[in-house]
BATOR-722953 format. One line per field, with one value per residue (C-alpha): residue number from 1; residue in three letters; chain; x, y, z. Coordinates in Angstrom, 3 decimals, padded with zeros to 6 digits. Example, Ala and Ser with C-alpha at 12.3 -4.5 7.8 and 13.67 -1.06 7.14 Angstrom:
// BATOR-722953
k	[1,2]
r	[ALA,SER]
c	[A,A]
east	[012.300,013.670]
north	[-004.500,-001.060]
up	[007.800,007.140]
//
This chain:
// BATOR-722953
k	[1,2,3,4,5,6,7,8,9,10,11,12,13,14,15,16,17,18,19,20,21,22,23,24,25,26,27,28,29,30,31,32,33,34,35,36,37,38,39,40,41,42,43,44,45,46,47,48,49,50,51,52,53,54,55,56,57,58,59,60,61,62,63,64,65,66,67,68,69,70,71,72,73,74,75,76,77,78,79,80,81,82,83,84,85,86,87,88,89,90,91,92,93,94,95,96,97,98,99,100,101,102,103,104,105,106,107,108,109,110,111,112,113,114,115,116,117,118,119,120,121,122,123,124,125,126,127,128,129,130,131,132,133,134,135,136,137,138,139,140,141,142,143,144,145,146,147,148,149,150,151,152,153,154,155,156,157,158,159,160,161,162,163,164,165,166,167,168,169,170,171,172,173,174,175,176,177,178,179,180,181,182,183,184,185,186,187,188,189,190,191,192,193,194,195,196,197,198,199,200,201,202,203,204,205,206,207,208,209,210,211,212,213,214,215,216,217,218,219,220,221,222,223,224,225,226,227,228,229,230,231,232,233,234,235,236,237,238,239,240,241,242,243,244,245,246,247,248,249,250,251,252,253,254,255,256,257,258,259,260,261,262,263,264,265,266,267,268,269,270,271,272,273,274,275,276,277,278,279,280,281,282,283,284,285,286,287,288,289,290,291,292,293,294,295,296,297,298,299,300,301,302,303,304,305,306,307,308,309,310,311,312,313,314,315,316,317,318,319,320,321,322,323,324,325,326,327,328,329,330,331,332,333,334,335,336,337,338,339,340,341,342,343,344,345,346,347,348,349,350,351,352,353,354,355,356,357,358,359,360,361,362,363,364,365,366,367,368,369,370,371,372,373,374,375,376,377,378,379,380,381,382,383,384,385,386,387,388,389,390,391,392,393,394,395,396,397,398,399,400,401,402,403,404,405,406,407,408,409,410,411,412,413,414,415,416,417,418,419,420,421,422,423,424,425,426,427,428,429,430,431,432,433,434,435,436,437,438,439,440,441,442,443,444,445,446,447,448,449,450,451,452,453]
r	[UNK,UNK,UNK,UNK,UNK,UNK,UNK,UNK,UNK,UNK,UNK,UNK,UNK,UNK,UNK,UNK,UNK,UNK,UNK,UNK,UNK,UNK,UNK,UNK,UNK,UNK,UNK,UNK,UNK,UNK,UNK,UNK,UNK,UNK,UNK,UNK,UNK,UNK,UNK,UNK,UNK,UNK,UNK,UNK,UNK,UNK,UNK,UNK,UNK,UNK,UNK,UNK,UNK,UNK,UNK,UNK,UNK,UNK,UNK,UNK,UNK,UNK,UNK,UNK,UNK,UNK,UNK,UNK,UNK,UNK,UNK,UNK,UNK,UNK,UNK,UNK,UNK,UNK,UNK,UNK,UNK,UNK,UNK,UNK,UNK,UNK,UNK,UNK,UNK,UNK,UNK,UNK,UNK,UNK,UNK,UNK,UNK,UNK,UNK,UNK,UNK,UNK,UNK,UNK,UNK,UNK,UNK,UNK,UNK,UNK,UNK,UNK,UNK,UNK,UNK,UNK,UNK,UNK,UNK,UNK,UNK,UNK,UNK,UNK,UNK,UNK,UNK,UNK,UNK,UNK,UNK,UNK,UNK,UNK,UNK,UNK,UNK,UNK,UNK,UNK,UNK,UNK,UNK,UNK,UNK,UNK,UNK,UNK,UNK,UNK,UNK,UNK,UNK,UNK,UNK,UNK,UNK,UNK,UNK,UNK,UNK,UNK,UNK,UNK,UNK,UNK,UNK,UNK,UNK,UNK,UNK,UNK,UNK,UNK,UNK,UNK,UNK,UNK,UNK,UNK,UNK,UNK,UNK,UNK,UNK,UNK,UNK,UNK,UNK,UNK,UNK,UNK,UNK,UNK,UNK,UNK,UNK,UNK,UNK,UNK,UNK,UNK,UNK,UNK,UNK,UNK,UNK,UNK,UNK,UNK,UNK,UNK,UNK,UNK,UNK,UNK,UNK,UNK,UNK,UNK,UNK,UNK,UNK,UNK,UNK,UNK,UNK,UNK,UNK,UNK,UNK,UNK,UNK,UNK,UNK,UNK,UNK,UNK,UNK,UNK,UNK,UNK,UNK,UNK,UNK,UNK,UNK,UNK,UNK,UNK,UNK,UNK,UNK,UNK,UNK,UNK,UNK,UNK,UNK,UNK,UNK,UNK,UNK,UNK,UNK,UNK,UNK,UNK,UNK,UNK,UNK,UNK,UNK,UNK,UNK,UNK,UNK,UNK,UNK,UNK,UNK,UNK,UNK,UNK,UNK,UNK,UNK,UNK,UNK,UNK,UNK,UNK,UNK,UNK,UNK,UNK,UNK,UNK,UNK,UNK,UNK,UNK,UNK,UNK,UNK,UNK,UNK,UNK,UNK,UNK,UNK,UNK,UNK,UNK,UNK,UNK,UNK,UNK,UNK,UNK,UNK,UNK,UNK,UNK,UNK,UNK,UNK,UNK,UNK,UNK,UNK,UNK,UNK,UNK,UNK,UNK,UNK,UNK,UNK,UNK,UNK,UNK,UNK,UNK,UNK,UNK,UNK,UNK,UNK,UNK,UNK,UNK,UNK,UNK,UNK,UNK,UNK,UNK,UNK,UNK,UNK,UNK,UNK,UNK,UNK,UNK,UNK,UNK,UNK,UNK,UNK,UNK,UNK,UNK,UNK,UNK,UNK,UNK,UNK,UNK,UNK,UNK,UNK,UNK,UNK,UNK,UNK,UNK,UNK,UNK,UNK,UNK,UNK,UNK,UNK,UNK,UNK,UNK,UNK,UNK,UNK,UNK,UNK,UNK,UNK,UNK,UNK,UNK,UNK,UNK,UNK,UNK,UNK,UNK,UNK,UNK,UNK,UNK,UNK,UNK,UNK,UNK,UNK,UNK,UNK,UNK,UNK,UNK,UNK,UNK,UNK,UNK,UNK,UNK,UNK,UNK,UNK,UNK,UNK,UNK,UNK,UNK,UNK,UNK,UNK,UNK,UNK,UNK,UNK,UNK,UNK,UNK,UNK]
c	[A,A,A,A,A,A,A,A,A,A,A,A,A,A,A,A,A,A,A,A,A,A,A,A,A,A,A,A,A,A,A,A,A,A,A,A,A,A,A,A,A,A,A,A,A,A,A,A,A,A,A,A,A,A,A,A,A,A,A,A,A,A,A,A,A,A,A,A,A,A,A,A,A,A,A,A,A,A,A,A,A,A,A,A,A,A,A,A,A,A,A,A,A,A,A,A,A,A,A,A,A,A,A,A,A,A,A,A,A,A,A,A,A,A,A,A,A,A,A,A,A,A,A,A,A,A,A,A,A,A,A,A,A,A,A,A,A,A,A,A,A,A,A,A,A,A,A,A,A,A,A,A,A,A,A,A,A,A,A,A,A,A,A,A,A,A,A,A,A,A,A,A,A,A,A,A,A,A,A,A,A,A,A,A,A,A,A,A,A,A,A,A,A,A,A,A,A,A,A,A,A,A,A,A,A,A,A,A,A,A,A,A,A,A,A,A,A,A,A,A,A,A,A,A,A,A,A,A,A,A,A,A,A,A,A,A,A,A,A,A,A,A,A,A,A,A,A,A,A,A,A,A,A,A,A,A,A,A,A,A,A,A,A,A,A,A,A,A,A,A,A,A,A,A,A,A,A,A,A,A,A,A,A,A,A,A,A,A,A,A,A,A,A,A,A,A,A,A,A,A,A,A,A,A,A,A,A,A,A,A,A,A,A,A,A,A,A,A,A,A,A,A,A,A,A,A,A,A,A,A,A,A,A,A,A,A,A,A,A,A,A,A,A,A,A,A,A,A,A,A,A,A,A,A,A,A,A,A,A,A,A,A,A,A,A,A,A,A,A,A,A,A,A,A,A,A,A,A,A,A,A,A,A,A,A,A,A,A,A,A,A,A,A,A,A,A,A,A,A,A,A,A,A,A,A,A,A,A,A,A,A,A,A,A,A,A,A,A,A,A,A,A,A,A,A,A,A,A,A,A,A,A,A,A,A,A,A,A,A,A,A,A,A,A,A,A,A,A,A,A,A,A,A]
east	[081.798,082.439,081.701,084.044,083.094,081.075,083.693,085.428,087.782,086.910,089.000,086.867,087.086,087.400,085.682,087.489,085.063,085.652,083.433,085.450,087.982,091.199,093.974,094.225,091.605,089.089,087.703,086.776,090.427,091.602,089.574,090.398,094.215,093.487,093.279,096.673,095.762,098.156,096.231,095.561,098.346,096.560,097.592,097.889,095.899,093.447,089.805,088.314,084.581,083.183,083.787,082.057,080.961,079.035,078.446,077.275,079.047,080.422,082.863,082.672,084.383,086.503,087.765,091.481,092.489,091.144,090.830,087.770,084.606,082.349,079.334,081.416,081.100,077.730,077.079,078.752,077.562,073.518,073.746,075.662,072.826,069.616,066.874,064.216,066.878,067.858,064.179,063.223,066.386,068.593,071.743,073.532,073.498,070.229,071.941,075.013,077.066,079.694,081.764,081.206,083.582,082.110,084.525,082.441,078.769,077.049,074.362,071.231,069.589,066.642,066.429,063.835,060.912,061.070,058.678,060.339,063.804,062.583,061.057,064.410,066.400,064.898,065.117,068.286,070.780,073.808,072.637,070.130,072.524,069.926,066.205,066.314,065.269,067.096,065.755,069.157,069.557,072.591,074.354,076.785,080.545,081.793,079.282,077.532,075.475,072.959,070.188,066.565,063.240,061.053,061.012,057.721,056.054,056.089,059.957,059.642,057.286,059.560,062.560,060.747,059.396,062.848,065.403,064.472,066.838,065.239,061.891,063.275,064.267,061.377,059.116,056.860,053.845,054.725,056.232,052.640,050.479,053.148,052.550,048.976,048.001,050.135,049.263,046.962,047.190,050.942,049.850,046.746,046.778,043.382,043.792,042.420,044.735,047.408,046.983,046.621,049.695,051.720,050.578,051.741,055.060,055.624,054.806,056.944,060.056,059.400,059.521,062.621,064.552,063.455,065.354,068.441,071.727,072.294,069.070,070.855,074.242,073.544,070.875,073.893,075.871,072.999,072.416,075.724,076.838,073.248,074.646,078.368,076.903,074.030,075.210,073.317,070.366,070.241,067.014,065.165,067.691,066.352,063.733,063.697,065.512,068.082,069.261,070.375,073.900,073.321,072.129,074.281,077.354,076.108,075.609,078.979,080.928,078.160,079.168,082.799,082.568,079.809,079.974,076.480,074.771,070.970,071.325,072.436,068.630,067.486,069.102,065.895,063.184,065.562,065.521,069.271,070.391,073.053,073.848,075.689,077.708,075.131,071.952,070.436,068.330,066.493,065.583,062.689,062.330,061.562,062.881,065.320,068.631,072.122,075.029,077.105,080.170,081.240,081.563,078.637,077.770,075.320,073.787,070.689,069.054,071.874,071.417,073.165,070.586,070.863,068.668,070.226,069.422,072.544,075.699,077.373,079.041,077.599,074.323,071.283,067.796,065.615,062.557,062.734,063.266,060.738,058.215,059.092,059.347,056.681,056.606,055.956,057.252,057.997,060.367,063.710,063.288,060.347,062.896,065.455,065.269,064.841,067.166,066.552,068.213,068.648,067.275,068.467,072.411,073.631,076.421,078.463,078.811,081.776,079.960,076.958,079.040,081.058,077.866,077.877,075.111,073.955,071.526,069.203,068.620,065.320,064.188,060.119,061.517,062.795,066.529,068.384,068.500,071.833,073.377,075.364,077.282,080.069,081.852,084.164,087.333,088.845,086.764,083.597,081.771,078.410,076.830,074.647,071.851,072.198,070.263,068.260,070.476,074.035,075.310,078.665,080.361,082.968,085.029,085.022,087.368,088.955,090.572,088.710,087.983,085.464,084.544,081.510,081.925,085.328,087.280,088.284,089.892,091.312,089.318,090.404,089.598,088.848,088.472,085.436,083.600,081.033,078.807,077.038,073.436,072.435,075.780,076.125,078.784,080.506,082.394,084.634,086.970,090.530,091.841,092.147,090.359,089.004,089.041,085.374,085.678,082.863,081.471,078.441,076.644,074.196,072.250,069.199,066.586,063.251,061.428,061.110,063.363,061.750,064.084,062.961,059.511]
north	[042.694,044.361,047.908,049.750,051.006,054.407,056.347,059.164,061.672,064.880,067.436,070.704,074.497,077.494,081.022,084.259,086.977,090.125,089.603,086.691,086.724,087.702,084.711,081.981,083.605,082.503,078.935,077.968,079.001,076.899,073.910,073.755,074.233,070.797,068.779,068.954,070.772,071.611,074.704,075.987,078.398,080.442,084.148,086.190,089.346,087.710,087.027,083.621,083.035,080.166,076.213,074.191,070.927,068.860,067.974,071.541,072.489,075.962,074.482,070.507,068.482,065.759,062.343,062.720,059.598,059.355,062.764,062.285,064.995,063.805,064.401,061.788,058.973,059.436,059.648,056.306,054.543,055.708,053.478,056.086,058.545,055.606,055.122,057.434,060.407,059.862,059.413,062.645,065.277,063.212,062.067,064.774,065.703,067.586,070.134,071.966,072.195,074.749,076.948,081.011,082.999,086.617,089.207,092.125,091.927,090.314,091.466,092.190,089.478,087.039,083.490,082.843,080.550,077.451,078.902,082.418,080.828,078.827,082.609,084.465,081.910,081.985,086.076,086.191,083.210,085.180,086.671,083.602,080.626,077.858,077.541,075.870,077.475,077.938,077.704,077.892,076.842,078.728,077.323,079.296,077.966,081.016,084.711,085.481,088.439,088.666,090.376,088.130,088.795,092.029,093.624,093.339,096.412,098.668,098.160,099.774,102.736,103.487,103.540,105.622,108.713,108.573,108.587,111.293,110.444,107.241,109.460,111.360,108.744,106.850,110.001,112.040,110.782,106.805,107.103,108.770,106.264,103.098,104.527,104.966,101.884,099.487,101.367,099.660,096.302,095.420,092.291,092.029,088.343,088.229,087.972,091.298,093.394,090.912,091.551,095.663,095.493,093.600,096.012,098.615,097.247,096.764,100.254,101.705,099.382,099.871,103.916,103.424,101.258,103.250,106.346,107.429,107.197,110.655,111.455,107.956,109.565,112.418,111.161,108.326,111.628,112.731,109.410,108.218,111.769,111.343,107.766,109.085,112.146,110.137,106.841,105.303,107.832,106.901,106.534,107.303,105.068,102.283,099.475,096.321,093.939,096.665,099.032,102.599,101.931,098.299,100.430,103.170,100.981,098.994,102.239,103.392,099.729,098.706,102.673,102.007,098.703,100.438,104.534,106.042,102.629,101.879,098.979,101.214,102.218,098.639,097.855,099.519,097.495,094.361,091.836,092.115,088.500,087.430,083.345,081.665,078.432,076.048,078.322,078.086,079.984,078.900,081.470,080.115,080.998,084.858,085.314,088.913,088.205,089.674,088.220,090.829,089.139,085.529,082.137,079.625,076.144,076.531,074.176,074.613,073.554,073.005,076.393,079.291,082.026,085.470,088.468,091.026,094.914,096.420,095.887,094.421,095.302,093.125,092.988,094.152,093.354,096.069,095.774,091.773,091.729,094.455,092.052,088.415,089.363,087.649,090.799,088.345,090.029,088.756,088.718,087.402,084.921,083.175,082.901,080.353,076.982,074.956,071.764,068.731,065.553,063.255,059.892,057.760,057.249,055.103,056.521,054.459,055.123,057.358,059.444,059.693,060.575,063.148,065.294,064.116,064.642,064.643,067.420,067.360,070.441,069.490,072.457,072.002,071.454,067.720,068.770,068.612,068.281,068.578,066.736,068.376,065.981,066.951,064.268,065.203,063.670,060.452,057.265,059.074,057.051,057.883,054.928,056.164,054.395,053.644,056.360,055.861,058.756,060.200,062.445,064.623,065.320,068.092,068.122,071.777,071.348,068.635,064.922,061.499,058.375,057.153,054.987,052.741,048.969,047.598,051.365,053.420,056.771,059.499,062.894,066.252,069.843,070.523,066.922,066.882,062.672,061.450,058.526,056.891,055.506,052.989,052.729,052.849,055.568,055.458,058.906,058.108,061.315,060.937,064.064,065.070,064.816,068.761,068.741,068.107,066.461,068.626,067.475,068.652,065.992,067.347,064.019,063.811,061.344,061.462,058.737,059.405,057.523,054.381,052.764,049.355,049.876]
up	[060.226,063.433,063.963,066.328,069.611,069.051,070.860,068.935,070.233,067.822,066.838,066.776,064.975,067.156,065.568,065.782,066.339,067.295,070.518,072.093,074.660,073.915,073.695,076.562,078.633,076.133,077.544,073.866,073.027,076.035,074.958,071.214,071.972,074.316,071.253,069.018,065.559,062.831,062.573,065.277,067.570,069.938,069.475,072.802,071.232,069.401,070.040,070.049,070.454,069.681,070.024,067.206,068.130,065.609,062.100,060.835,057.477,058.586,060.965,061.422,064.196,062.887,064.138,065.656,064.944,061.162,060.045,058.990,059.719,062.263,059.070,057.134,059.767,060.476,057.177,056.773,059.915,060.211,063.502,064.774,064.564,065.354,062.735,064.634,064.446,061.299,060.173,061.536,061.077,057.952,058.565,060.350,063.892,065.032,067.057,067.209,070.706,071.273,074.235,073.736,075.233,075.457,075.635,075.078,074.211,070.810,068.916,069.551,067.785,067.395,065.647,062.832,063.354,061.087,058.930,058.668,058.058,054.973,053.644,054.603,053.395,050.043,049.884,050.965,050.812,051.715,055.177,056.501,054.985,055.763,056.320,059.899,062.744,065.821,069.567,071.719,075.283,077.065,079.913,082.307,082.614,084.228,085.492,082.963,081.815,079.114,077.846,077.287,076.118,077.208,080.677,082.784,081.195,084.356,084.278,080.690,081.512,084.556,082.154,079.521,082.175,083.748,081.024,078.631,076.370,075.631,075.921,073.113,070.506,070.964,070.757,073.074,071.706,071.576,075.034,076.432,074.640,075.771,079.216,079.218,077.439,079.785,083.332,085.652,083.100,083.466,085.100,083.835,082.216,080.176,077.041,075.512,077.841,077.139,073.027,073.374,075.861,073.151,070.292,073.078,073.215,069.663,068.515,071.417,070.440,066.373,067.179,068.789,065.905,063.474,065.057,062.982,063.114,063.870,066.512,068.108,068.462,070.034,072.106,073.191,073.871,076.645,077.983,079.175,080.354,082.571,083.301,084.408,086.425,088.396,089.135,091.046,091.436,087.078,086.091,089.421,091.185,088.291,088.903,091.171,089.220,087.759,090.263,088.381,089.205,087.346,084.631,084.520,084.774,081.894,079.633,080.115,079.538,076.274,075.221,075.251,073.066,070.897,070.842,069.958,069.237,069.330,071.550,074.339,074.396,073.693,077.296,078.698,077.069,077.699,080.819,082.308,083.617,085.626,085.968,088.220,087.070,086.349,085.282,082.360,080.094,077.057,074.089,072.133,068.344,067.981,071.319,071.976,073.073,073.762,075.558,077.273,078.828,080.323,079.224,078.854,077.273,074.218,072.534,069.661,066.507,063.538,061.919,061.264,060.913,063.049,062.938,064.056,065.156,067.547,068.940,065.589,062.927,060.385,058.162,060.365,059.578,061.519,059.873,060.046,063.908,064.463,062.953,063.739,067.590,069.499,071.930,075.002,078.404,081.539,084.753,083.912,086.823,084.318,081.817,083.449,083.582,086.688,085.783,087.589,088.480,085.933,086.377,083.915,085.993,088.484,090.521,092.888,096.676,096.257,093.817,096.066,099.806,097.525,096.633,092.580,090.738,086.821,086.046,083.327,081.018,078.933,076.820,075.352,071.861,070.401,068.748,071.903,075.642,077.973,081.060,083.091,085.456,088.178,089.803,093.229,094.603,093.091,091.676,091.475,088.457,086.911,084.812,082.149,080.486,076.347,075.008,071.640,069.834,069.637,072.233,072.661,075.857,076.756,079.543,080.674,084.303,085.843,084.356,084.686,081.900,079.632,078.865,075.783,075.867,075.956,074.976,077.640,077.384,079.385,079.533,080.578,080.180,076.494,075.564,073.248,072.572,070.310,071.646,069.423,069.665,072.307,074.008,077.541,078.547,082.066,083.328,086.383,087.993,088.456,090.650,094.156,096.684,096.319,092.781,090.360,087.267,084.675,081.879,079.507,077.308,074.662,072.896,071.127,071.178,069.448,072.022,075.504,077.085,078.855,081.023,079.241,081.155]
//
């Protein structure tokens, strides 16, 4: 029997959250109304978030030609997946891909180690739907701002002697012992100032979420009226990496989107973190997180499960985040990645005088890594080595082909392929001369890849 070429044009599910961009200016809108759906008719005042790609059970991508879900072929065809994959993660994909399109900021929230999710899971089925964990890796299509991990813990004691209404909610006496515990060891790396610094943190950040509602509203009420009347002088004119009119801008906007809500004193504790097109950050397990606006590439482990704390309407989980943080801190610049090139592509001459390149983002975990590659001008072509897993690719600007073995198709903006194991995949660009042809491939392979050496 002969297997068709493992090249499939999916068909994927676009989320409507309340946080996404509204209508066409939603890239995940954009790219899910590139594929023709009977269901789908983008609405010009509603929000669309999120672009599912993958075989996760919430929201799977499907075949356009057959119909069927993407978990149904793969199930099918294990060659699809390769033996070491499916060995290791079953026969599904081991990551799930997707487009966010942040319209106004998500929660603040943390992902369950492995070990956690299987114990949260089993509590509570309904709010942690599987026991997986979920390191993420977020890549920037358009600006982007978010908020990641813990501040350097000067930035912190700055914030909490200069904004007394964060003083305030987190208490007199927590703020004074925060402050005195931390000074003179902020950078202190040893290990016994690095565990009393954490405890430090911890306490400080549990007083604060366990203010209530009410001491958070009207303390909200003090601290953007400070924010509107100081500008940029906020805070003592703010810290280093966040300016006081950075900070007093972003009380007022994350106010307007969420009146009186504890998150707007999370901001303080939080690293703020613009990206570029291109940058990348990657939130480890039991890592603190918030997206605040812009559109980005994610890709992570195939789960579900969100612990969440501020800046959401839905089920929080205080206690749980309080206690499954790891309370690491450290400059935001620590917590991007540095891509490099990837070497496992051959790009012809026209590739190479244009300025193409195909840029590796390898997180330290095994689910997932992703390659971005941008080819400029016309007949640009990047040949990639057969990996030992499945991949997808999205097209998120520009047209081109491509092409596995003997089928060859045409790609453009919103176009979402799987590749299946151990085939070689060629991208070529077919625009203008000033025009890039961009495309995101997220694959999995449980070997390191050898080259045949």
């Amino acid at each position: 029997m002969v297997l068709p070429v493992p090249l499939i044009r999916l068909q994927c599910g676009v989320n409507s959250y309340d946080w996404g961009k509204i209508g066409s200016e939603s890239a995940a809108a954009k790219f899910a109304a590139a594929t023709p759906s009977e269901t789908l008719n983008i609405q010009s005042d509603k929000p669309y978030a999120e672009l599912w790609m993958g075989t996760h059970p919430s929201n799977p991508s499907k075949d356009l030609e057959s119909g069927r879900t993407l978990l149904e072929l793969v199930e099918a065809n294990q060659m699809l997946l390769a033996p070491s994959v499916k060995a290791r993660y079953g026969s599904k994909l081991p990551f799930l891909f997707k487009v966010l399109s942040i319209g106004k900021a998500l929660s603040i929230q943390a992902h369950p180690n492995k070990k956690l999710a299987e114990q949260l899971h089993a509590r509570d089925p309904k709010n942690y739907p599987d026991d997986n964990h979920k390191p993420e890796m977020a890549i920037a299509i358009t600006d982007f701002e978010g908020l990641c991990g813990f501040r350097p813990l000067g930035e912190i004691a700055h914030f909490l002697s200069s904004v007394s209404a964060l003083r305030q909610l987190v208490g007199e006496d927590a703020a004074k012992a925060f402050i005195a515990t931390v000074r003179g060891q902020e950078s202190d790396d040893s290990s016994e100032s690095t565990t009393q610094n954490k405890r430090a943190l911890q306490s400080a950040f549990a007083a604060l979420m366990k203010s209530s509602q009410e001491d958070v509203a009207a303390a909200a009420k003090a601290l953007v009226s400070e924010a509107e009347s100081k500008g940029s002088e906020f805070a003592n004119g703010g810290v280093e990496s966040t300016s006081g009119e950075v900070m007093s801008e972003l009380v007022i906007r994350l106010n307007k989107q969420f009146p009186d809500d504890i998150g707007l004193f999370v901001l303080f504790f939080l690293n703020f973190v613009k990206l570029s097109p291109g940058e990348a950050l990657f939130l480890k397990a039991d890592d603190i997180h918030a997206y605040v606006s812009g559109d980005i590439i994610e890709c992570m482990a195939a789960s579900d499960n969100v612990v969440r704390a501020g800046f959401t309407p839905k089920f929080k989980d205080v206690q749980t985040l309080v206690d499954l943080l790891t309370y690491n801190y450290a400059p935001i610049e620590e917590q991007k990645m540095s891509p490099t090139e990837y070497p496992y592509v051959v790009l012809n001459r026209t590739a190479y005088s244009s300025g193409s390149e195909a840029t590796l983002y390898d997180p330290p975990i095994d689910e997932f890594s992703v390659i971005r590659t941008v080819l400029n001008g016309s007949g640009s072509k990047a040949t990639f080595d057969p990996i030992d897993g499945p991949s997808v690719v999205i097209c998120t600007g520009g047209n081109g082909k491509i092409t596995v073995g003997s089928k060859t198709e045409e790609i453009k903006e919103g176009y979402v392929f799987f590749v299946g194991a151990t085939a070689e995949l060629i991208l070529e660009s077919d625009g203008g001369q000033d025009d890039s042809f961009i495309t995101f491939k997220a694959f999995c392979e449980v070997e390191d890849h050898s080259n045949g050496a």
